[in-house]
Structure formats: structure tokens, C-alpha cells
HTML snippet that shows the backbone in 3Dmol.js (N, CA, C, O; Angstrom):
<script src="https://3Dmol.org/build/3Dmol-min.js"></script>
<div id="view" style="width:600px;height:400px;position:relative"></div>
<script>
const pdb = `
ATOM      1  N   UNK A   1      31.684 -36.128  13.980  1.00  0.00           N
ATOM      2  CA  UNK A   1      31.754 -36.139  12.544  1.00  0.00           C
ATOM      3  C   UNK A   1      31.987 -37.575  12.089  1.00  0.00           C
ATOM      4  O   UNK A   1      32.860 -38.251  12.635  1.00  0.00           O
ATOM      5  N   UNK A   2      31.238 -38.055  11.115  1.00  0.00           N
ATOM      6  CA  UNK A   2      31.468 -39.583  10.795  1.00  0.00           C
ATOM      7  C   UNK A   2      31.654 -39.481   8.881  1.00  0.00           C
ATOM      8  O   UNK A   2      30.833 -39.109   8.043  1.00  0.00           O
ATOM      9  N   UNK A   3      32.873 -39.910   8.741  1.00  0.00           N
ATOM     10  CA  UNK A   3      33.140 -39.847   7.238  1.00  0.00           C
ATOM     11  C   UNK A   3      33.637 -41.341   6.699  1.00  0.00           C
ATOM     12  O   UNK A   3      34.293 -42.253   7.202  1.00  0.00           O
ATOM     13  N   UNK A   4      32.962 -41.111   5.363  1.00  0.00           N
ATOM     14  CA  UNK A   4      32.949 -42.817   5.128  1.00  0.00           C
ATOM     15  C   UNK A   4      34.410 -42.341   3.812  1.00  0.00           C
ATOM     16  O   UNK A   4      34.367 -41.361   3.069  1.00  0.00           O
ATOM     17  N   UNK A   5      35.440 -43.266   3.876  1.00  0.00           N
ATOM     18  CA  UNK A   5      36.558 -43.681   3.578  1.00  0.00           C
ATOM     19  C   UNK A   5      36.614 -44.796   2.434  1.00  0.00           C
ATOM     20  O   UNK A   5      35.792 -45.693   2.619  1.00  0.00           O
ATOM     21  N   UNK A   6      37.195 -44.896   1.598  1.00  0.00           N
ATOM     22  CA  UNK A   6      37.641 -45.963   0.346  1.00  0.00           C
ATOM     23  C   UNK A   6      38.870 -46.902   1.306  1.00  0.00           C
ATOM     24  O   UNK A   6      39.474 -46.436   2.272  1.00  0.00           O
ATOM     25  N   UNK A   7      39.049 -48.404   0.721  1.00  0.00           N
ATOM     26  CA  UNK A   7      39.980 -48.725   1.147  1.00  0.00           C
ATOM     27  C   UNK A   7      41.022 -48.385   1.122  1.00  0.00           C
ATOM     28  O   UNK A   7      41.294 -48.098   2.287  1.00  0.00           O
ATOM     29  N   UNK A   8      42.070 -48.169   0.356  1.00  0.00           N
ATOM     30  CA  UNK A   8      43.337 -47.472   0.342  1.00  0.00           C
ATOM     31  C   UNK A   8      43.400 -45.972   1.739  1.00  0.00           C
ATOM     32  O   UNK A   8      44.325 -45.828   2.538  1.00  0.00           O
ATOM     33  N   UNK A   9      42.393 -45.249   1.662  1.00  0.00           N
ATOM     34  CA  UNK A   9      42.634 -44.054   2.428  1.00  0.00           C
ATOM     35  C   UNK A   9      42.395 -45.318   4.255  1.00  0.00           C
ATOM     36  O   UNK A   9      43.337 -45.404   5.043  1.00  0.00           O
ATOM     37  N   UNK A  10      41.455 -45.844   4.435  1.00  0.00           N
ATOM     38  CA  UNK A  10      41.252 -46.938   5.608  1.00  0.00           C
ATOM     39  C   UNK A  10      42.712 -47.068   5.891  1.00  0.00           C
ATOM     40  O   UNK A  10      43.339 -46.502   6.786  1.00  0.00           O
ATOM     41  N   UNK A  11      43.368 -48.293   4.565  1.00  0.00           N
ATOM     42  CA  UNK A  11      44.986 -48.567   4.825  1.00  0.00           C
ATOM     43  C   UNK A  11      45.815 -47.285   5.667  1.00  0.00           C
ATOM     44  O   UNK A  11      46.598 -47.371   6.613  1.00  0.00           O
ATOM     45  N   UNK A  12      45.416 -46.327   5.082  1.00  0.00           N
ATOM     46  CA  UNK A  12      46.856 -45.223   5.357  1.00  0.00           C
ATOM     47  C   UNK A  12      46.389 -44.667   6.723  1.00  0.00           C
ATOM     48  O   UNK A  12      47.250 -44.242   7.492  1.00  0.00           O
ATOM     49  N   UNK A  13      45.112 -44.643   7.072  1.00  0.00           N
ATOM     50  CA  UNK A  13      44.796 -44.293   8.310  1.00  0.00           C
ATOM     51  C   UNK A  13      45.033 -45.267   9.403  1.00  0.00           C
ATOM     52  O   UNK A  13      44.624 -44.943  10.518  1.00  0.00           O
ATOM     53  N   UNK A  14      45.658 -46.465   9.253  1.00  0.00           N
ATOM     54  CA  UNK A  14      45.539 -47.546  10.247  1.00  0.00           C
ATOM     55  C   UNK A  14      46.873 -48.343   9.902  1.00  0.00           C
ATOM     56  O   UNK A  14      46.966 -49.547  10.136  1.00  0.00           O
ATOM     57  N   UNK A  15      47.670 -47.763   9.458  1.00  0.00           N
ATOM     58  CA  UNK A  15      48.857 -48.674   9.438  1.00  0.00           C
ATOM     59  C   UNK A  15      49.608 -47.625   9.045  1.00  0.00           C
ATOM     60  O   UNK A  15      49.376 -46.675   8.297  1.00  0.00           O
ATOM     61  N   UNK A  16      51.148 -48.167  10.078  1.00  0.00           N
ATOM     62  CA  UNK A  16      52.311 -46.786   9.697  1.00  0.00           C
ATOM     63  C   UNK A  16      52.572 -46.789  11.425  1.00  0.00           C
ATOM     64  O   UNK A  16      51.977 -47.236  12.406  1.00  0.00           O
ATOM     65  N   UNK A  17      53.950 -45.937  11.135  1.00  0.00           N
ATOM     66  CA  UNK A  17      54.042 -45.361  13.097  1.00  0.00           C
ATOM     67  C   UNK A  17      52.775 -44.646  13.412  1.00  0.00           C
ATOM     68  O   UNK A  17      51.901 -44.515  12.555  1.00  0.00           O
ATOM     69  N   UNK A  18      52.665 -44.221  14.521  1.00  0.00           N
ATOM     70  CA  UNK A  18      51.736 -43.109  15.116  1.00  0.00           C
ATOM     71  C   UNK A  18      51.619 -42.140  14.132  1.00  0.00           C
ATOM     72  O   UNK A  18      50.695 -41.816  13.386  1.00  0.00           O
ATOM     73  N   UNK A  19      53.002 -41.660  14.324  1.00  0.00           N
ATOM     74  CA  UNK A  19      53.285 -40.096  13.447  1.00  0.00           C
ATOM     75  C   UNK A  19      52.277 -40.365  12.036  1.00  0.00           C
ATOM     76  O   UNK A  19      51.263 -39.742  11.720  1.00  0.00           O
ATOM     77  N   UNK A  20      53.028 -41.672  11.227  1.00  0.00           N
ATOM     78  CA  UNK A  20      52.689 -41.705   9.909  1.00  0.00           C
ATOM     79  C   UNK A  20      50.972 -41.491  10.629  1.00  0.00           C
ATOM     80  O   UNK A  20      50.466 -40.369  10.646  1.00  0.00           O
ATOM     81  N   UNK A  21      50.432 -42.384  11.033  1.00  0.00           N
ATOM     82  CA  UNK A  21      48.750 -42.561  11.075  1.00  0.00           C
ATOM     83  C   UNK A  21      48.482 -40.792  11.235  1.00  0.00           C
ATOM     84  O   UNK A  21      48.111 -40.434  10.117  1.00  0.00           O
ATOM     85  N   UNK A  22      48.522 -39.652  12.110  1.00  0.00           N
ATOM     86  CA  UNK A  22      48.815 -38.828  12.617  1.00  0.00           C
ATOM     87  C   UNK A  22      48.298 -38.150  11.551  1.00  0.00           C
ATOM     88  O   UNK A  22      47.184 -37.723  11.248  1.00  0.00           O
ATOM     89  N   UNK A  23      49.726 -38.163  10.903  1.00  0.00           N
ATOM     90  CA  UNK A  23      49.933 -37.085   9.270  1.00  0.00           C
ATOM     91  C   UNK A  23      48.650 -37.312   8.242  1.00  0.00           C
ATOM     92  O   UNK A  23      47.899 -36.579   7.599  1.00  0.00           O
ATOM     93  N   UNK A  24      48.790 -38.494   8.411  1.00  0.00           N
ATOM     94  CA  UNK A  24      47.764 -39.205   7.395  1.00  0.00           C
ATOM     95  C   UNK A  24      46.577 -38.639   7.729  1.00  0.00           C
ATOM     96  O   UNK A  24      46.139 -37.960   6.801  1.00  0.00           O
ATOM     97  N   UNK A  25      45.757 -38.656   8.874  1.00  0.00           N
ATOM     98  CA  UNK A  25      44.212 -37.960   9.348  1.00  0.00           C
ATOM     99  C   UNK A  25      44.703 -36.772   9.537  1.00  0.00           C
ATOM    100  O   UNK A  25      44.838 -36.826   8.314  1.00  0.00           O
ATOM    101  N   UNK A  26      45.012 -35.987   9.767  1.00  0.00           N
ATOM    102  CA  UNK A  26      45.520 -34.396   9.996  1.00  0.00           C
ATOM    103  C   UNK A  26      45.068 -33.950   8.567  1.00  0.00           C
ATOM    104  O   UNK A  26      44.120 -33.228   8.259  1.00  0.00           O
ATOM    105  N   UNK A  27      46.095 -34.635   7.690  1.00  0.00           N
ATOM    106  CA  UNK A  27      45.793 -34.090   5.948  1.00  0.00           C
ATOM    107  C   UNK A  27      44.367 -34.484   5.352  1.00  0.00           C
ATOM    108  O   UNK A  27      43.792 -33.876   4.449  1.00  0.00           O
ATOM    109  N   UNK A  28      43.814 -35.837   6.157  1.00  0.00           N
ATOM    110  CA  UNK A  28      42.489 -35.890   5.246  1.00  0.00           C
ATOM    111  C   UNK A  28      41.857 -34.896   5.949  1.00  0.00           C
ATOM    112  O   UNK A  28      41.175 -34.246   5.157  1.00  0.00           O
ATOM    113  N   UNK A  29      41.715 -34.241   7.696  1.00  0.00           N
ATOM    114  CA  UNK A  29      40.770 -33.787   8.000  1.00  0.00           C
ATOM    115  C   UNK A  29      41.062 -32.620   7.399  1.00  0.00           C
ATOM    116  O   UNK A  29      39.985 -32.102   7.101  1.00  0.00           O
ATOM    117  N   UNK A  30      42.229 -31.732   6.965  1.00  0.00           N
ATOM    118  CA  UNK A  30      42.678 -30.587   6.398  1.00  0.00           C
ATOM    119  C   UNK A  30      42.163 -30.563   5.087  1.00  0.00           C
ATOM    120  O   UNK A  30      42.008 -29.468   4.547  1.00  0.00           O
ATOM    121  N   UNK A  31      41.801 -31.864   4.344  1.00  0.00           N
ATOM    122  CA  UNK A  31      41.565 -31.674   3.091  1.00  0.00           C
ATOM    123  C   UNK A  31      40.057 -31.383   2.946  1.00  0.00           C
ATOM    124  O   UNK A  31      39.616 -30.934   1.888  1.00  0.00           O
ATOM    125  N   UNK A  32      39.291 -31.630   3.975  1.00  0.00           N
ATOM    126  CA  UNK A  32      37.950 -31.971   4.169  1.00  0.00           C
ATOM    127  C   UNK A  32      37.150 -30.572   4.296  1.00  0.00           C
ATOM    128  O   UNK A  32      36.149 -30.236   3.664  1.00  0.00           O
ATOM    129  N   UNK A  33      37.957 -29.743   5.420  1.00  0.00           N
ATOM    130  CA  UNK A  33      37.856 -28.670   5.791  1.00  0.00           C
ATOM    131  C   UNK A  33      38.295 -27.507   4.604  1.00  0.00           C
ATOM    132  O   UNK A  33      37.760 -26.405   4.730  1.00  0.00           O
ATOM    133  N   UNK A  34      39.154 -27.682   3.568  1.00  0.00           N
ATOM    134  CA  UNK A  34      39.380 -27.136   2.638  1.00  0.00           C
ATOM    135  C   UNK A  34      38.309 -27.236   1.446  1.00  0.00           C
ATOM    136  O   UNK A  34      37.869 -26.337   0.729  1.00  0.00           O
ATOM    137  N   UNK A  35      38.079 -28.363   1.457  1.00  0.00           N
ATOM    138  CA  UNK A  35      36.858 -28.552   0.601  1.00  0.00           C
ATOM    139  C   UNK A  35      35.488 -27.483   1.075  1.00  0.00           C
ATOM    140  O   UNK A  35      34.988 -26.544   0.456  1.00  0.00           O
ATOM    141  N   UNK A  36      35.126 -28.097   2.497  1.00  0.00           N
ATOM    142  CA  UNK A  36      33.870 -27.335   2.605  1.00  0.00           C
ATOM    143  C   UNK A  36      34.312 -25.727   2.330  1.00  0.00           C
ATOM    144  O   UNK A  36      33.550 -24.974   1.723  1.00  0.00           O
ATOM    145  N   UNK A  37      35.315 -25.388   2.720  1.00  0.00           N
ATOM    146  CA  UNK A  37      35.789 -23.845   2.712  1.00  0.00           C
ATOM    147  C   UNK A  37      35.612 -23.570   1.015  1.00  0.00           C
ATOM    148  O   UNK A  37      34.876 -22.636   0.698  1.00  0.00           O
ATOM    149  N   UNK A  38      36.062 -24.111   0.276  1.00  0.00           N
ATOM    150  CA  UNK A  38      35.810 -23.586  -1.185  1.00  0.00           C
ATOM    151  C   UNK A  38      34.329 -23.811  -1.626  1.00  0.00           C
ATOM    152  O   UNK A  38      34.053 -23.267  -2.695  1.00  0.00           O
ATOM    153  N   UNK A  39      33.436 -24.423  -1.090  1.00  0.00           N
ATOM    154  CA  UNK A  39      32.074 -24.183  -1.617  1.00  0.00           C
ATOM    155  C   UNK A  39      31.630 -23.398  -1.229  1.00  0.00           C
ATOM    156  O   UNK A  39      30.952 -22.609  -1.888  1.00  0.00           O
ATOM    157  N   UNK A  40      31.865 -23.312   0.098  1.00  0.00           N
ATOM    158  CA  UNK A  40      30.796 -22.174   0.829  1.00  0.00           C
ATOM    159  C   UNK A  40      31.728 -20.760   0.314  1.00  0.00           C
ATOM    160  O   UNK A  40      31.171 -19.671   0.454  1.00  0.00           O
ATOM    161  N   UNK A  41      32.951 -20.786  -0.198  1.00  0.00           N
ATOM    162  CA  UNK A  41      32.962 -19.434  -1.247  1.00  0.00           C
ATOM    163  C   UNK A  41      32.836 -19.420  -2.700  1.00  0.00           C
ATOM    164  O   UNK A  41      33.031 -18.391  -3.347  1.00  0.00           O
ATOM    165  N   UNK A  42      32.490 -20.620  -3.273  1.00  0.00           N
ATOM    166  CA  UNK A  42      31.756 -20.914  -4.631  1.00  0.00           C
ATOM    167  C   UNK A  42      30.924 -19.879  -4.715  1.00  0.00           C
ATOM    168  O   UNK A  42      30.942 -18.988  -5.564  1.00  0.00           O
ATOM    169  N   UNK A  43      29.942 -20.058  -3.512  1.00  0.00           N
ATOM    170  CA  UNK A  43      28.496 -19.678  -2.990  1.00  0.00           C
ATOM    171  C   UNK A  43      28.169 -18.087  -3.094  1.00  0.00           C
ATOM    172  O   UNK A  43      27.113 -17.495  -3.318  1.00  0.00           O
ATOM    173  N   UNK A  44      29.406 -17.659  -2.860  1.00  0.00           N
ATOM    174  CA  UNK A  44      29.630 -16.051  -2.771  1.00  0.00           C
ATOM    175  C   UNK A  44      29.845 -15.284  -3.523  1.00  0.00           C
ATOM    176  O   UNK A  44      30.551 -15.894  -4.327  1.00  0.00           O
ATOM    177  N   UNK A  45      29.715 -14.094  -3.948  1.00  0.00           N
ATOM    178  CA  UNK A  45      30.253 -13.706  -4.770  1.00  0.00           C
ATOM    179  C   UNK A  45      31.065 -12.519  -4.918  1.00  0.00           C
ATOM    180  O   UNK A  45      30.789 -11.332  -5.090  1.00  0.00           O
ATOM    181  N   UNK A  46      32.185 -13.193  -4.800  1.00  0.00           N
ATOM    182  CA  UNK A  46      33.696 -12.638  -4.505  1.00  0.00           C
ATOM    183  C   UNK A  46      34.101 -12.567  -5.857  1.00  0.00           C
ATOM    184  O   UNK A  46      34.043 -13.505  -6.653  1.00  0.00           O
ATOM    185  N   UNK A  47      34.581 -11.237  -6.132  1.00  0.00           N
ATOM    186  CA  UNK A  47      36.375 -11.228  -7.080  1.00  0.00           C
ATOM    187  C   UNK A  47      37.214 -12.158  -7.192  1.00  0.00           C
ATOM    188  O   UNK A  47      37.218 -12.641  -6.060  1.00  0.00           O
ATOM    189  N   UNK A  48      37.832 -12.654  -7.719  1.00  0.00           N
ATOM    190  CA  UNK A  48      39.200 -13.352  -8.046  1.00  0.00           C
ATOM    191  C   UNK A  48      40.056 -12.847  -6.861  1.00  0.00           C
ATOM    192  O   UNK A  48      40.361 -13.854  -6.221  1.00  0.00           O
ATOM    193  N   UNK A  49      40.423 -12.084  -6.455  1.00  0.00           N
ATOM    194  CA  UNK A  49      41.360 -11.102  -5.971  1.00  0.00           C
ATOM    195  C   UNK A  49      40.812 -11.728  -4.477  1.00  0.00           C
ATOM    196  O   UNK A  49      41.637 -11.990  -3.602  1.00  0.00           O
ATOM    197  N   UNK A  50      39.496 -11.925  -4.283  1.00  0.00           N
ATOM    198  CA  UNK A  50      38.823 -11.350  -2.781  1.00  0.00           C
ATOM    199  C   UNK A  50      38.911 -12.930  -2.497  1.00  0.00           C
ATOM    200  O   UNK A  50      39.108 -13.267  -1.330  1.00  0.00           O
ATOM    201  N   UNK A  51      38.766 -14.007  -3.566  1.00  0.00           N
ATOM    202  CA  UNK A  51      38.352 -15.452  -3.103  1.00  0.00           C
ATOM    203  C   UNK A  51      39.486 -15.614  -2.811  1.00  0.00           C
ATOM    204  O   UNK A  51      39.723 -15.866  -1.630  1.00  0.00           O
ATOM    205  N   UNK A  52      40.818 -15.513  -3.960  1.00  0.00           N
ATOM    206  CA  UNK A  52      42.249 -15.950  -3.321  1.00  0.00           C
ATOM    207  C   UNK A  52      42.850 -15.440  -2.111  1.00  0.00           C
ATOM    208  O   UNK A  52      43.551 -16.286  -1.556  1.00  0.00           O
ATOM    209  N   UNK A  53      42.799 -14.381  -1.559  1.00  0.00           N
ATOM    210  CA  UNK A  53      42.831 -13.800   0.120  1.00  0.00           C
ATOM    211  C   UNK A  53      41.818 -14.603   1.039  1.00  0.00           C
ATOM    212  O   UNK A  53      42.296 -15.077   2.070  1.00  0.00           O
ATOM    213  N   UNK A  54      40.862 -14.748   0.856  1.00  0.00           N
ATOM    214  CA  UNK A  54      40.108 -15.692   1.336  1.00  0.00           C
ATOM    215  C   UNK A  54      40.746 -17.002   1.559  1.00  0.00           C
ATOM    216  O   UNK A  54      41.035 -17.453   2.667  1.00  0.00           O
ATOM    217  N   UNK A  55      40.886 -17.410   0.757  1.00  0.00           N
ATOM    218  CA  UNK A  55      41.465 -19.091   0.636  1.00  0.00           C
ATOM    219  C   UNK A  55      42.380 -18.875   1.810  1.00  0.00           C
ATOM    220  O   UNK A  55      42.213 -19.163   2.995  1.00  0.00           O
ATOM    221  N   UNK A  56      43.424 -18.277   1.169  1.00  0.00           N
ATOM    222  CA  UNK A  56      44.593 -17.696   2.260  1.00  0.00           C
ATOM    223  C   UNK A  56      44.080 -17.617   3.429  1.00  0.00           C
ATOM    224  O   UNK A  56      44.046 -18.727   3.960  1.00  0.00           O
ATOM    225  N   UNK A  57      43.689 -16.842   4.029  1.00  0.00           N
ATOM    226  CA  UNK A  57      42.669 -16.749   5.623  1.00  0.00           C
ATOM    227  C   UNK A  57      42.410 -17.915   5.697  1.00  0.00           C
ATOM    228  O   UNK A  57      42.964 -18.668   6.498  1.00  0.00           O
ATOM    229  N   UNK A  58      41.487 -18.279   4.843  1.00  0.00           N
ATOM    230  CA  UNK A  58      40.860 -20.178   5.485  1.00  0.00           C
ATOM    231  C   UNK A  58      41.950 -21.010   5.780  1.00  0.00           C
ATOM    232  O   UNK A  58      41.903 -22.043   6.448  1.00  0.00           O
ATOM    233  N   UNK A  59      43.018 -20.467   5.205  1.00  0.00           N
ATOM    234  CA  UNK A  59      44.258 -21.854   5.267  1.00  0.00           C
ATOM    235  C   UNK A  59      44.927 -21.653   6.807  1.00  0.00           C
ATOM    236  O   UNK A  59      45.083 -22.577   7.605  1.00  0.00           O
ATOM    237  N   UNK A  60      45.210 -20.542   6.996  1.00  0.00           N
ATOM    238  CA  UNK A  60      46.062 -20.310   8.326  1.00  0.00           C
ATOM    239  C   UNK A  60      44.440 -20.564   9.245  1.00  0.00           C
ATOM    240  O   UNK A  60      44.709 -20.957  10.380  1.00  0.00           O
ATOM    241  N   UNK A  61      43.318 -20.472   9.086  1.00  0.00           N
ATOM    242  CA  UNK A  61      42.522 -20.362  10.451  1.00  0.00           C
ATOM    243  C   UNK A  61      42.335 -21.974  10.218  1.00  0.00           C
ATOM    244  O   UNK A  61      41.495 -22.240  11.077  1.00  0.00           O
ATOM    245  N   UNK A  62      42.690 -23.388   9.439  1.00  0.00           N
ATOM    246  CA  UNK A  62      42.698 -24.503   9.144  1.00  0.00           C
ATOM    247  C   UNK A  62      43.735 -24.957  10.347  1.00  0.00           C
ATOM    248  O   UNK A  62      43.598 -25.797  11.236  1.00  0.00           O
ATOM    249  N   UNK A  63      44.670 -24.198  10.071  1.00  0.00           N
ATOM    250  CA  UNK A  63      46.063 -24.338  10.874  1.00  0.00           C
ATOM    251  C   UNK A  63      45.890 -24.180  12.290  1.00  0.00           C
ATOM    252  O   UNK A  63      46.286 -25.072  13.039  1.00  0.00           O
ATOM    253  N   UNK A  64      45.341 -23.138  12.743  1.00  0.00           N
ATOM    254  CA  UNK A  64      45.029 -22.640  13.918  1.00  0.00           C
ATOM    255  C   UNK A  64      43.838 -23.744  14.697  1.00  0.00           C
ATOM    256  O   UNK A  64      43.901 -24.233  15.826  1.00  0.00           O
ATOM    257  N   UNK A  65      42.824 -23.905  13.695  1.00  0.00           N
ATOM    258  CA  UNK A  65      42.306 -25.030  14.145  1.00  0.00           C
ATOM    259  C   UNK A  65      42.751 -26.408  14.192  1.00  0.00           C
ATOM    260  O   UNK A  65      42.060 -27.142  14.899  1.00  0.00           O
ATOM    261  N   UNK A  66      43.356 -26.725  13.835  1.00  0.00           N
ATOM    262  CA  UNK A  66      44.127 -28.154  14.305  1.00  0.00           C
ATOM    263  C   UNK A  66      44.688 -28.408  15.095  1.00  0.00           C
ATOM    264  O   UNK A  66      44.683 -29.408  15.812  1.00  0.00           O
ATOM    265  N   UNK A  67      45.365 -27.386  15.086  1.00  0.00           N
ATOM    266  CA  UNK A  67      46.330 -27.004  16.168  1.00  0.00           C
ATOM    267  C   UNK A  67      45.548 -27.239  17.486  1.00  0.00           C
ATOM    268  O   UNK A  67      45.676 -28.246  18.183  1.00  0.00           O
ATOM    269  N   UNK A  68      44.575 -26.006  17.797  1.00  0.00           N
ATOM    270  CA  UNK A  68      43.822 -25.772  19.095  1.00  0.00           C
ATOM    271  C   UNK A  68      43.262 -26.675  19.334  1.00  0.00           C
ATOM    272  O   UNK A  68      43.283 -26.883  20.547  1.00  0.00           O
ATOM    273  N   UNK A  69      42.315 -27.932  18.377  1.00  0.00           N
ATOM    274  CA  UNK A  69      41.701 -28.623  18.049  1.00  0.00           C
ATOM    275  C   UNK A  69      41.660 -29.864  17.866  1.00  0.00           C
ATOM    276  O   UNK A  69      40.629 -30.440  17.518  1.00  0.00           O
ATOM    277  N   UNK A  70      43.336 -30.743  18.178  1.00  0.00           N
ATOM    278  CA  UNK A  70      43.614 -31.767  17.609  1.00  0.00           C
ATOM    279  C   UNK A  70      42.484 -33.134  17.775  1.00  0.00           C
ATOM    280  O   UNK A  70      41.874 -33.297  18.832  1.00  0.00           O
ATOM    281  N   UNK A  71      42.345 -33.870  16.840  1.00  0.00           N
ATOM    282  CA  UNK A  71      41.455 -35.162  17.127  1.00  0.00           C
ATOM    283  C   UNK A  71      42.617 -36.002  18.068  1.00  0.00           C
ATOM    284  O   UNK A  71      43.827 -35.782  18.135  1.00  0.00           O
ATOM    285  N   UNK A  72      41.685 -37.200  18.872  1.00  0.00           N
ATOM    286  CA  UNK A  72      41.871 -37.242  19.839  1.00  0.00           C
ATOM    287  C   UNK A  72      43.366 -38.537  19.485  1.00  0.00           C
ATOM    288  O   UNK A  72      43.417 -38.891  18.307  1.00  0.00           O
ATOM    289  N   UNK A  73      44.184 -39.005  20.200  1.00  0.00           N
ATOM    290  CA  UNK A  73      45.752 -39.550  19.652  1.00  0.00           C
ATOM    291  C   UNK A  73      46.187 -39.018  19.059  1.00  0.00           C
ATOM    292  O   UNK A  73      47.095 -39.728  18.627  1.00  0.00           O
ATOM    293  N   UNK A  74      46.237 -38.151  18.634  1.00  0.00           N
ATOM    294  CA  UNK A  74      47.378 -37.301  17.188  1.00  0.00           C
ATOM    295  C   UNK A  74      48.791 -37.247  17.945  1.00  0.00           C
ATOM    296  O   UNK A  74      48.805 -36.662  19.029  1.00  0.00           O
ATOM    297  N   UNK A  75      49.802 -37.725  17.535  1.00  0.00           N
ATOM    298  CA  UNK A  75      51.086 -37.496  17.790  1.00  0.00           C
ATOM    299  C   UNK A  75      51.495 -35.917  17.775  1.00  0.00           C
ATOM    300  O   UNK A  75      51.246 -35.112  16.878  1.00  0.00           O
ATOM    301  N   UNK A  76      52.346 -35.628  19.276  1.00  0.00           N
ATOM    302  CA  UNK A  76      51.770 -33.862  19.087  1.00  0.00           C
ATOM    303  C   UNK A  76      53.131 -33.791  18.130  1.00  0.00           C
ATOM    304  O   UNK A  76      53.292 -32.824  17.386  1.00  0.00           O
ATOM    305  N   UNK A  77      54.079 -34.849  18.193  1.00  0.00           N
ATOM    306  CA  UNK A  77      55.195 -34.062  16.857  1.00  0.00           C
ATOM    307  C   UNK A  77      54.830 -33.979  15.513  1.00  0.00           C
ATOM    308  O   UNK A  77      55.290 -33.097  14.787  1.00  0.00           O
ATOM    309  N   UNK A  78      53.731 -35.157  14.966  1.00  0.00           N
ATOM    310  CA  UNK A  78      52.594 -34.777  13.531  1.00  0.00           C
ATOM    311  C   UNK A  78      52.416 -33.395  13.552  1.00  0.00           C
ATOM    312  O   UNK A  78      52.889 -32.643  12.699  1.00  0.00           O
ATOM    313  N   UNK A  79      51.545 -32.934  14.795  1.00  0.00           N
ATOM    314  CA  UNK A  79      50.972 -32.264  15.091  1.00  0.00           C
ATOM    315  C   UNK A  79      51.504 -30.865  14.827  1.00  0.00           C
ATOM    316  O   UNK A  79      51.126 -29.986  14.053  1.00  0.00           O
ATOM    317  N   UNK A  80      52.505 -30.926  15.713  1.00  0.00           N
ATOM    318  CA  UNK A  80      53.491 -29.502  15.326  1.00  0.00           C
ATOM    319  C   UNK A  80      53.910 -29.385  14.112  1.00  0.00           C
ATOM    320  O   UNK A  80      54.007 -28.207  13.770  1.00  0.00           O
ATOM    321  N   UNK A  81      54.285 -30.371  13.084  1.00  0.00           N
ATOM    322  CA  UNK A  81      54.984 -30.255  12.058  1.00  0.00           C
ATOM    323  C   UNK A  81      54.017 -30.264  11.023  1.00  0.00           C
ATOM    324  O   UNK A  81      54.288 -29.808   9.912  1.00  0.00           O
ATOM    325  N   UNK A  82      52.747 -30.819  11.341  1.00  0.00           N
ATOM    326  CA  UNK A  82      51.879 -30.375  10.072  1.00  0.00           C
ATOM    327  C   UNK A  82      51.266 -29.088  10.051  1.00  0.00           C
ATOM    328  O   UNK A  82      50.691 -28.544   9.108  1.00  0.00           O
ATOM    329  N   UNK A  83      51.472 -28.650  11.268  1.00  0.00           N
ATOM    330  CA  UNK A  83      50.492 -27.361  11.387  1.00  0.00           C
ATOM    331  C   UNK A  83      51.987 -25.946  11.371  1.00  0.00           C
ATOM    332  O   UNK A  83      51.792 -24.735  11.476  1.00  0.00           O
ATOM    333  N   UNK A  84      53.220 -26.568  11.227  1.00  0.00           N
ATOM    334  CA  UNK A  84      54.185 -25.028  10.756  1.00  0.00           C
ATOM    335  C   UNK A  84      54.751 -25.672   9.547  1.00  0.00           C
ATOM    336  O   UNK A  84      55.978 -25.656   9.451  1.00  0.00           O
ATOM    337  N   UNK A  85      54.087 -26.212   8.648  1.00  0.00           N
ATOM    338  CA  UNK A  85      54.652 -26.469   7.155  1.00  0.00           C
ATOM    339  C   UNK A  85      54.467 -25.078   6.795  1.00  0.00           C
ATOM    340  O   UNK A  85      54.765 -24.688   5.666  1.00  0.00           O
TER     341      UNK A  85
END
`;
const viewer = $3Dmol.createViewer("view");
viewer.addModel(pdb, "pdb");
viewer.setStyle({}, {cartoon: {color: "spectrum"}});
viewer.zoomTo();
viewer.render();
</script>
């Protein structure tokens, strides 16, 4: 996966302890993955009721994937602590 970055987000990904760098890509890749997850149920056509359970599901299987999934250096204490917020 190759994603192009603004300076400020560059900064926060490359400077800081481990952990901080860690937290920092964990949440953009979480935010990324949240994104595609709400279009592709834009796309659908779900209830109010059915998209917000949805979301919900996408969020814990977000979790589960990071978890199982981590990119490669991630500090596993980031790691643990971003994925049981």
C-alpha cells in the first residue's frame, strides 16, 4: 500500500519515541481503513439502524486487524494499547 502524506502528518510519523511514531501510523492506518469502510457502505443501501451496527462491526474487525496484522516496527506496547482502547 503506498499513501501519499502532507507535511505535518510526514512530521508525526517520523519523529517522537517509537511508541509515539507507532500510535501515530496505527491511527492514520485506522483512519484510512475507516474511511474506505464508510464508502463502501455509502454504496449500500442500509437503514440508519443497519449502517450504525455496521460501523460498529467494521470498528472491532479494524481492531482485530491490526492487531493480527501489525505493519512492520510497530511498538507491540502502541500496539496493545491502541487496539484495547
Amino acid at each position: 500500500m503506498t499513501i501519499i502524506v502532507d507535511y505535518d502528518t510526514y512530521r508525526r510519523l517520523t519523529q517522537g519515541t517509537e511508541f509515539q511514531r507507532s500510535i501515530n501510523l496505527l491511527a492514520l492506518l485506522n483512519k484510512i481503513l475507516e474511511d474506505t469502510h464508510k464508502a463502501e457502505l455509502d454504496n449500500m443501501n442500509l437503514t440508519p439502524k443497519e449502517y450504525k451496527q455496521a460501523l460498529k462491526k467494521l470498528a472491532i474487525f479494524r481492531e482485530y486487524f491490526l492487531r493480527l496484522n501489525p505493519p512492520p516496527g510497530i511498538d507491540p506496547d502502541a500496539l496493545h494499547i491502541f487496539c484495547d482502547l
